[in-house]
DRENBARO-253303 format. One line per field, with one value per residue: residue number from 1; chain; x, y, z of N, C-alpha, C, O, CB in turn. Coordinates in nm, 2 decimals. Glycine has a CB too. Example, Ala and Ser with C-alpha at 12.3 -4.5 7.8 and 13.67 -1.06 7.14 Angstrom:
BEGIN
n = 1/2
chain = A/A
nu = 1.32/1.28
nv = -0.57/-0.22
nw = 0.78/0.71
cau = 1.23/1.37
cav = -0.45/-0.11
caw = 0.78/0.71
cu = 1.32/1.29
cv = -0.33/0.00
cw = 0.78/0.79
ou = 1.42/1.34
ov = -0.33/0.11
ow = 0.85/0.80
cbu = 1.13/1.41
cbv = -0.45/-0.06
cbw = 0.90/0.57
//
This chain:
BEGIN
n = 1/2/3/4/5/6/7/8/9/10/11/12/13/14/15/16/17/18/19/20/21/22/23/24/25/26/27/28/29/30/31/32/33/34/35/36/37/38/39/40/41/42/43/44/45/46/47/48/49/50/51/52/53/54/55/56/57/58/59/60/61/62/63/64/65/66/67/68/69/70/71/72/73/74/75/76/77/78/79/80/81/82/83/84/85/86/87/88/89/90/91/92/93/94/95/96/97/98/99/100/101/102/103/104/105/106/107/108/109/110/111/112/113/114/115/116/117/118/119/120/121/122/123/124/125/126/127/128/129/130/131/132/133/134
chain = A/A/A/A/A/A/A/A/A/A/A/A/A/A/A/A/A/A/A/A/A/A/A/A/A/A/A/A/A/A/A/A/A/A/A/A/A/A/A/A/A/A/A/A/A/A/A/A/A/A/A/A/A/A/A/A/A/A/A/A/A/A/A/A/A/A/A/A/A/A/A/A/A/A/A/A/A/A/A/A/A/A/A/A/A/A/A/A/A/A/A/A/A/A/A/A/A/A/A/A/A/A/A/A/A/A/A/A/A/A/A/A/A/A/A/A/A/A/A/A/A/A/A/A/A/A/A/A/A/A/A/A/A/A
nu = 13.80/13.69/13.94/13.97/13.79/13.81/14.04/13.86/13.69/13.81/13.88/13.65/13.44/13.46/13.19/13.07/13.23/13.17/12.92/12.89/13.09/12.88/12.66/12.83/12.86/12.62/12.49/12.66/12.52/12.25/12.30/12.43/12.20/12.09/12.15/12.11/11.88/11.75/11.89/11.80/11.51/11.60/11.61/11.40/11.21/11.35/11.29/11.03/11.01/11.12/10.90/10.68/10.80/10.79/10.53/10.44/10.57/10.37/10.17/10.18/10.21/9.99/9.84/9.97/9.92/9.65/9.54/9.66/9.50/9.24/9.35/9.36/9.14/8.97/9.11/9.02/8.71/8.70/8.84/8.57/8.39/8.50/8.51/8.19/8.14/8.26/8.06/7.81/7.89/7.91/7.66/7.51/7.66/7.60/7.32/7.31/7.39/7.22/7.01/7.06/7.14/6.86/6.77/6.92/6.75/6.55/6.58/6.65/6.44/6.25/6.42/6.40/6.09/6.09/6.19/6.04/5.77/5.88/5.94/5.66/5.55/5.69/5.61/5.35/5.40/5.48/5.22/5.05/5.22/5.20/4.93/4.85/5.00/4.86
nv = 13.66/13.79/13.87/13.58/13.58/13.79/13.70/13.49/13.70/13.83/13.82/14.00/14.25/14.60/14.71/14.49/14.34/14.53/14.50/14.26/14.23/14.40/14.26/14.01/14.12/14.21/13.98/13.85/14.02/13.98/13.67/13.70/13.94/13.74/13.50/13.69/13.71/13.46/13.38/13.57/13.47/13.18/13.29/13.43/13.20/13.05/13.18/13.16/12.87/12.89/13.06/12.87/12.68/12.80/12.85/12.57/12.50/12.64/12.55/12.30/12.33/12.47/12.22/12.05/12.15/12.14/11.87/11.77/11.91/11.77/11.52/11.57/11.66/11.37/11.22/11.35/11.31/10.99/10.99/11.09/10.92/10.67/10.70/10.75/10.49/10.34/10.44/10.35/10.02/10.07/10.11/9.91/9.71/9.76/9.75/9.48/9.32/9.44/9.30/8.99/9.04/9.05/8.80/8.68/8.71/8.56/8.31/8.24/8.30/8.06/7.91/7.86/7.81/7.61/7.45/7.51/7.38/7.11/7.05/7.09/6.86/6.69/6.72/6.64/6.38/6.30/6.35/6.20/5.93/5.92/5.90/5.67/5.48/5.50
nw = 4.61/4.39/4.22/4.14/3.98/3.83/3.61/3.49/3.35/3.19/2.91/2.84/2.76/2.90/2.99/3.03/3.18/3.45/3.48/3.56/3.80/3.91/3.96/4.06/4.33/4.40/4.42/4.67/4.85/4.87/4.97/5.19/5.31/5.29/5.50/5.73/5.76/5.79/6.04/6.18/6.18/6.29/6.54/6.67/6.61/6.85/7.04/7.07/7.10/7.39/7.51/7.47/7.65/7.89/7.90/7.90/8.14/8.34/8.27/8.35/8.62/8.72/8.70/8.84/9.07/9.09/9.04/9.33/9.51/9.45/9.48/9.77/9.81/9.77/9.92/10.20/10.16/10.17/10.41/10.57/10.48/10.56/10.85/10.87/10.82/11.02/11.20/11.18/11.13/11.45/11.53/11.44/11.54/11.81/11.79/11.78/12.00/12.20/12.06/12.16/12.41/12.45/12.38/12.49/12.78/12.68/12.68/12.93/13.06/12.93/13.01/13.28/13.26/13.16/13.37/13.58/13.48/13.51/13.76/13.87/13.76/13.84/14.12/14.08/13.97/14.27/14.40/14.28/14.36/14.62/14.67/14.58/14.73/14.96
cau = 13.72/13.70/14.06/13.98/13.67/13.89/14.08/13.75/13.63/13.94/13.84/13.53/13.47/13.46/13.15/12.99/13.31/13.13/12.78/12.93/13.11/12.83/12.61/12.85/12.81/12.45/12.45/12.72/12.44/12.16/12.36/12.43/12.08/11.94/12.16/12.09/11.75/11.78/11.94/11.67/11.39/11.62/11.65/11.27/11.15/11.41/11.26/10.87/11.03/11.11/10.75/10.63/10.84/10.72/10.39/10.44/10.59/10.31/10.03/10.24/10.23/9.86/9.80/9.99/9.84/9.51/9.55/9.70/9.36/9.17/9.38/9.33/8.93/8.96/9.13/8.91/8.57/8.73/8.81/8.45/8.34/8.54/8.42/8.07/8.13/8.26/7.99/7.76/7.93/7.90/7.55/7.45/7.73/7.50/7.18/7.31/7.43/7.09/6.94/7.18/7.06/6.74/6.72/6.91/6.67/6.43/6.66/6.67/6.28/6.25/6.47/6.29/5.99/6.10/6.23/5.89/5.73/5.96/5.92/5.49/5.56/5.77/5.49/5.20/5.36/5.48/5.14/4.99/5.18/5.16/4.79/4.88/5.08/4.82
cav = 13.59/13.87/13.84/13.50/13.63/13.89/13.59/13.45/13.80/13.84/13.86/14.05/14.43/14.70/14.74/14.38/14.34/14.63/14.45/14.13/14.21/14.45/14.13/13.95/14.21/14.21/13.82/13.82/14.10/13.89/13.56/13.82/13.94/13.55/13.48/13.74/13.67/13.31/13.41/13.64/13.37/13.17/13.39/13.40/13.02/13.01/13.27/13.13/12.78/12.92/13.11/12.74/12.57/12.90/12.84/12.46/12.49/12.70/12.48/12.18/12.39/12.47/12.12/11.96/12.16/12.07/11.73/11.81/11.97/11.64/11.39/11.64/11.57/11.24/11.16/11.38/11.22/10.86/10.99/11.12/10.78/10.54/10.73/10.71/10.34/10.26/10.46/10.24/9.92/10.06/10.12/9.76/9.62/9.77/9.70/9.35/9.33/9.42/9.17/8.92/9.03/9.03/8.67/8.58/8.73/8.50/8.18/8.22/8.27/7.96/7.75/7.85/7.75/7.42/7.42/7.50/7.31/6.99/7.05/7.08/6.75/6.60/6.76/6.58/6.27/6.29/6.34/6.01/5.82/5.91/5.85/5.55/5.44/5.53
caw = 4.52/4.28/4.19/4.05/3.90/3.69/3.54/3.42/3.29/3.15/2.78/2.85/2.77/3.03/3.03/3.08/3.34/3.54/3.50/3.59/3.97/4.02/3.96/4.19/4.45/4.43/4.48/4.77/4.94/4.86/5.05/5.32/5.33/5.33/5.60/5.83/5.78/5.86/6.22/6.29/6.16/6.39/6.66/6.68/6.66/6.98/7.17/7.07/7.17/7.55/7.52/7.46/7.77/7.99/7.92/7.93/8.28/8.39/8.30/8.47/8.75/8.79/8.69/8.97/9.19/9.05/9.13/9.48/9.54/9.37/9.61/9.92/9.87/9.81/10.12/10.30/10.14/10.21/10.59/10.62/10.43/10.69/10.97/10.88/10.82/11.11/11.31/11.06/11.25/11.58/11.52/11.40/11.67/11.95/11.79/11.74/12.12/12.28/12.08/12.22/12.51/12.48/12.35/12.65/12.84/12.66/12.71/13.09/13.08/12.84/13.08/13.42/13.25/13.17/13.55/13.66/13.44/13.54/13.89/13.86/13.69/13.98/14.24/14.02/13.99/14.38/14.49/14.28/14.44/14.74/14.66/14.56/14.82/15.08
cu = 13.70/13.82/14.07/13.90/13.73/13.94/13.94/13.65/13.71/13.90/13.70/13.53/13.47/13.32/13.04/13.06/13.22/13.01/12.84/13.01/12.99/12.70/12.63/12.85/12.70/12.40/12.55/12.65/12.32/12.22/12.36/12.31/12.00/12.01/12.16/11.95/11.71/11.80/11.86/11.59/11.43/11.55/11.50/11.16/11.20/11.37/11.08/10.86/11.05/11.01/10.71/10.67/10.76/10.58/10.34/10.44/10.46/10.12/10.07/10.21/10.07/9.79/9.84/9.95/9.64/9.45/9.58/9.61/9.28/9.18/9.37/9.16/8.93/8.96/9.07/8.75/8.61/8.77/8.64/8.36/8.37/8.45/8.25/8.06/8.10/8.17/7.85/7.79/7.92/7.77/7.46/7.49/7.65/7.37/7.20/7.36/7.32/6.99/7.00/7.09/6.92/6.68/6.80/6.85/6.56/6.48/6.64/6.49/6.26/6.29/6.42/6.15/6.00/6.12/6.11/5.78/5.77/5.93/5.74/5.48/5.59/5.66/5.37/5.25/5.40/5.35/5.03/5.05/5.21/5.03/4.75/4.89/4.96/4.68
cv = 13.67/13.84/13.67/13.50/13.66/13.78/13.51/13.56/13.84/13.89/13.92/14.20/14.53/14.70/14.60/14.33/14.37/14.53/14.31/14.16/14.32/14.33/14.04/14.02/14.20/14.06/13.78/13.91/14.04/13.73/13.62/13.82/13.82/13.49/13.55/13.72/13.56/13.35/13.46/13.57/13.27/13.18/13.36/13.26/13.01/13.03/13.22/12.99/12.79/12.98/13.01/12.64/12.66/12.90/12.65/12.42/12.51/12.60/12.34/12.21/12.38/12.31/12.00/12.01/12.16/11.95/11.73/11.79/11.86/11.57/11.45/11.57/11.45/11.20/11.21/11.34/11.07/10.89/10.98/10.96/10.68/10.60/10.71/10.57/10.29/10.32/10.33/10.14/9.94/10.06/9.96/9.67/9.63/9.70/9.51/9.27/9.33/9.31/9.04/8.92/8.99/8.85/8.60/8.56/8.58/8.33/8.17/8.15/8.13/7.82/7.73/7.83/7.63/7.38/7.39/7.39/7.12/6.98/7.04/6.93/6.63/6.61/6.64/6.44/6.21/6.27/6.22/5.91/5.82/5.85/5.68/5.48/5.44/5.42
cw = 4.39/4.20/4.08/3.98/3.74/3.65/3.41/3.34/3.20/3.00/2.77/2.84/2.91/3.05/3.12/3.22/3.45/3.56/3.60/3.76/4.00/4.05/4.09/4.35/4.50/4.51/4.61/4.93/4.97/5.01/5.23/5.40/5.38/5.46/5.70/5.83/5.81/6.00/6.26/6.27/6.30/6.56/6.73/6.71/6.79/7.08/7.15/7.12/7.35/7.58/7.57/7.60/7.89/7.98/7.97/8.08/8.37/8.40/8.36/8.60/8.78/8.77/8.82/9.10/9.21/9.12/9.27/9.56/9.53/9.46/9.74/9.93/9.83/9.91/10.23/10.28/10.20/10.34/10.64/10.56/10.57/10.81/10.97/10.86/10.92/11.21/11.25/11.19/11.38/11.65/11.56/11.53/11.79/11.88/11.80/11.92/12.25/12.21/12.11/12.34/12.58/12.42/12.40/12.75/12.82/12.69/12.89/13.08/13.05/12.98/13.23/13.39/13.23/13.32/13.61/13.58/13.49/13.65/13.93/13.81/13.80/14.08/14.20/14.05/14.17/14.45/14.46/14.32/14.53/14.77/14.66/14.67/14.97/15.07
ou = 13.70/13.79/14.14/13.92/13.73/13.84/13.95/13.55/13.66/13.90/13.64/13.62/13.49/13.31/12.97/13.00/13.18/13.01/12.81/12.96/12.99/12.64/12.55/12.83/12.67/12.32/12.52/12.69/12.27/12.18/12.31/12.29/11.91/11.93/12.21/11.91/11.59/11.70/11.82/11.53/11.36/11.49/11.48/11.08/11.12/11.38/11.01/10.76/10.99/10.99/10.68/10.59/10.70/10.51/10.25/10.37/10.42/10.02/9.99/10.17/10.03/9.69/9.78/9.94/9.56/9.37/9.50/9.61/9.23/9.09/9.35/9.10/8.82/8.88/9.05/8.68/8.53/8.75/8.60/8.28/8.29/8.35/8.19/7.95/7.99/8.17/7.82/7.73/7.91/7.75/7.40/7.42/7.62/7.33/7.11/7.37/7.31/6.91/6.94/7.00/6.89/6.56/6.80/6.85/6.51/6.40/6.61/6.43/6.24/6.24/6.39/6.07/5.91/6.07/6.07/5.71/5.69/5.88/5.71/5.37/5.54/5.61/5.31/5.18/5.37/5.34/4.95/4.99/5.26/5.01/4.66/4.79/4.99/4.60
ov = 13.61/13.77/13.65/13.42/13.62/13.73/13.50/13.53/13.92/14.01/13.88/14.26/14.48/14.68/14.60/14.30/14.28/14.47/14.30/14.08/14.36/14.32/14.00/13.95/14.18/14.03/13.68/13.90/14.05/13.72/13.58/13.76/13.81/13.44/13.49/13.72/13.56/13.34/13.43/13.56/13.25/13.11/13.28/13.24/12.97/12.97/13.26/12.95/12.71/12.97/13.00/12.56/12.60/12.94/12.62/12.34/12.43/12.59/12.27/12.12/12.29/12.28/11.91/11.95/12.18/11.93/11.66/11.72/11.84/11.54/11.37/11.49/11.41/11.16/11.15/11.33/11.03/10.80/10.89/10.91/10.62/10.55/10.66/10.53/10.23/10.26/10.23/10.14/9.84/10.03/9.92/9.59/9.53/9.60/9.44/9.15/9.27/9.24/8.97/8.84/8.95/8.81/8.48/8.46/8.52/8.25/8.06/8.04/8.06/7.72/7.63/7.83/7.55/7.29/7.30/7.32/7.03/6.86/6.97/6.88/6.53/6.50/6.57/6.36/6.09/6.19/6.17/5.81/5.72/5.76/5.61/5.43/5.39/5.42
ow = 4.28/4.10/3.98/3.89/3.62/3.62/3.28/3.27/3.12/2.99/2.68/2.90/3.02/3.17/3.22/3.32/3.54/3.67/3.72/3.84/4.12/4.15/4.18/4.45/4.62/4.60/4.66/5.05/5.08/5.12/5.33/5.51/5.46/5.54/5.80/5.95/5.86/6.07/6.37/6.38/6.39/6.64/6.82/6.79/6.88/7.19/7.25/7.18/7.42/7.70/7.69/7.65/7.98/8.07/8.04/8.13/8.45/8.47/8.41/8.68/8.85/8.83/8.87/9.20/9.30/9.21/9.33/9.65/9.64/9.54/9.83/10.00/9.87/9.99/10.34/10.38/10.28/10.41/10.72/10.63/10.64/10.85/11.07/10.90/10.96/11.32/11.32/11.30/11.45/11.77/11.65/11.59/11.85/11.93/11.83/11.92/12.36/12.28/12.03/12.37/12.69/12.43/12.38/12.82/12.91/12.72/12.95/13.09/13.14/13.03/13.29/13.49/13.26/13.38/13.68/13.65/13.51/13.67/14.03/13.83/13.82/14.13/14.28/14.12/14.20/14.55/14.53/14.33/14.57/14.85/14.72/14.71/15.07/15.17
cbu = 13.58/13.71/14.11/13.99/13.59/14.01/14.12/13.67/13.58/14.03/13.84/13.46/13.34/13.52/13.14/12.98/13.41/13.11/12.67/13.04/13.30/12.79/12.67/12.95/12.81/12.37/12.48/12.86/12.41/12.17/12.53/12.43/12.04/11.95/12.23/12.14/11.69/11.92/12.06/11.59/11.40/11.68/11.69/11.25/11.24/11.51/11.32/10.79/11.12/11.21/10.67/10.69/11.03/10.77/10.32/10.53/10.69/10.35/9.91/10.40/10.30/9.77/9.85/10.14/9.91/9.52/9.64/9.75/9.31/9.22/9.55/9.34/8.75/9.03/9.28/8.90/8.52/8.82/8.88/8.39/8.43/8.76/8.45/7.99/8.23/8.39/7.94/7.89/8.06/7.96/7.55/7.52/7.87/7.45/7.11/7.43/7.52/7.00/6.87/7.35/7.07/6.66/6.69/6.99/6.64/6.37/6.85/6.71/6.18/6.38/6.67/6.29/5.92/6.26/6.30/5.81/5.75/6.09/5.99/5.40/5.66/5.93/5.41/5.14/5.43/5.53/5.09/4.96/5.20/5.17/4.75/4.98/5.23/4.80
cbv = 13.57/14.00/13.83/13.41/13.78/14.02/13.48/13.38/13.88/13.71/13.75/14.01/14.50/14.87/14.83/14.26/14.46/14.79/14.41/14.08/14.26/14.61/14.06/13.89/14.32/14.21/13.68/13.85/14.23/13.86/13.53/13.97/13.99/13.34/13.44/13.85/13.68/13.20/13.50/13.79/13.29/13.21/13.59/13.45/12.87/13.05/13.47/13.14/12.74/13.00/13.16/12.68/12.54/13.05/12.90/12.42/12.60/12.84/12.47/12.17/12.56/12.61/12.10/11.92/12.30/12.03/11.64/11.94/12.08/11.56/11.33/11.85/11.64/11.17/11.19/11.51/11.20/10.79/11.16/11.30/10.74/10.54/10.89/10.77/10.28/10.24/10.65/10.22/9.89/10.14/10.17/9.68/9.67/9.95/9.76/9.33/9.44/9.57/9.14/9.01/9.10/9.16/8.64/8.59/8.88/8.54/8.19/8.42/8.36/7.99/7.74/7.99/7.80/7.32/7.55/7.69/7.36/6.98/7.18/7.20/6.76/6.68/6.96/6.62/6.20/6.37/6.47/5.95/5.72/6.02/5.91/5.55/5.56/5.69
cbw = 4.58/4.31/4.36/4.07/3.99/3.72/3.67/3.53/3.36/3.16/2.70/2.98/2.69/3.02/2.96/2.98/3.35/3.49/3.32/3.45/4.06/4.00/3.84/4.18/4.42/4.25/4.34/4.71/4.90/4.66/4.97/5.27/5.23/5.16/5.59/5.84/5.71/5.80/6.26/6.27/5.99/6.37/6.62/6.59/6.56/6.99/7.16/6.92/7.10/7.60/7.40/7.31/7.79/7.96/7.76/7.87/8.32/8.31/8.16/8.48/8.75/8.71/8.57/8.99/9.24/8.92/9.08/9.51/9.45/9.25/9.61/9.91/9.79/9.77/10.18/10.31/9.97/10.12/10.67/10.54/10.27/10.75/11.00/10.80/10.78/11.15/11.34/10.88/11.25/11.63/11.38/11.24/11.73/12.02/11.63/11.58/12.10/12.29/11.97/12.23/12.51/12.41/12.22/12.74/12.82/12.50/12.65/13.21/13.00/12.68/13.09/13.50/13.18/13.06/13.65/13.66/13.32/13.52/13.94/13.73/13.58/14.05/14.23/13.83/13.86/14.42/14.52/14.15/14.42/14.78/14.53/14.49/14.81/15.10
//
């Protein structure tokens, strides 16, 4: 690149020459300089980008085992929930079972008092007319 430089400096004194490739020197250290400093600016975003996924991972991590933890007691409040339900239902099922009971009890009674009643009825009108009859 110089080489075609000197062509273009060609009519130029010695000493502006001199000024002139140490000029381009200066600006081909400069270019240099900006591009090794780009690579390490680079270099750096790259390695603060895999910081960024390593920390990304990490709170993925404690996050799914967050939730893990979350849906574990769920499903153990909703076991302890059903189970008290259904003692709940077994509760009411009996209570609801002796009164059953007990207002069969009261049906029996009910219908052997109409018996006895019906039959005091039959006796009474048996013995008018017999009365009758006599």
């Amino acid at each position: 690149m110089v080489e075609w430089r000197q062509g273009e400096v060609s009519g130029m004194s010695e000493e502006t020459r001199e000024n002139f490739e140490q000029e381009q020197y200066r600006q081909f250290g400069q270019v240099f300089y900006l591009g090794s400093w780009v690579q390490n600016e680079l270099r750096e975003v790259k390695q603060e980008i895999r910081e960024v996924r390593q920390d990304l991972k990490s709170v993925e991590t404690s996050l799914r085992q967050e939730i893990k933890a979350v849906e574990t007691g769920l499903r153990q409040e909703m076991k302890q929930e059903i189970n008290s339900l259904r003692q709940e239902i077994k509760a009411v099922e009996t209570g609801l079972r002796q009164e059953m009971n007990g207002l069969r009890q009261e049906m029996k009674g009910f219908f052997w008092a109409v018996v006895g009643i019906a039959l005091a009825s039959l006796a009474v009108s048996i013995s008018v007319a017999v009365k009758i009859w006599q």
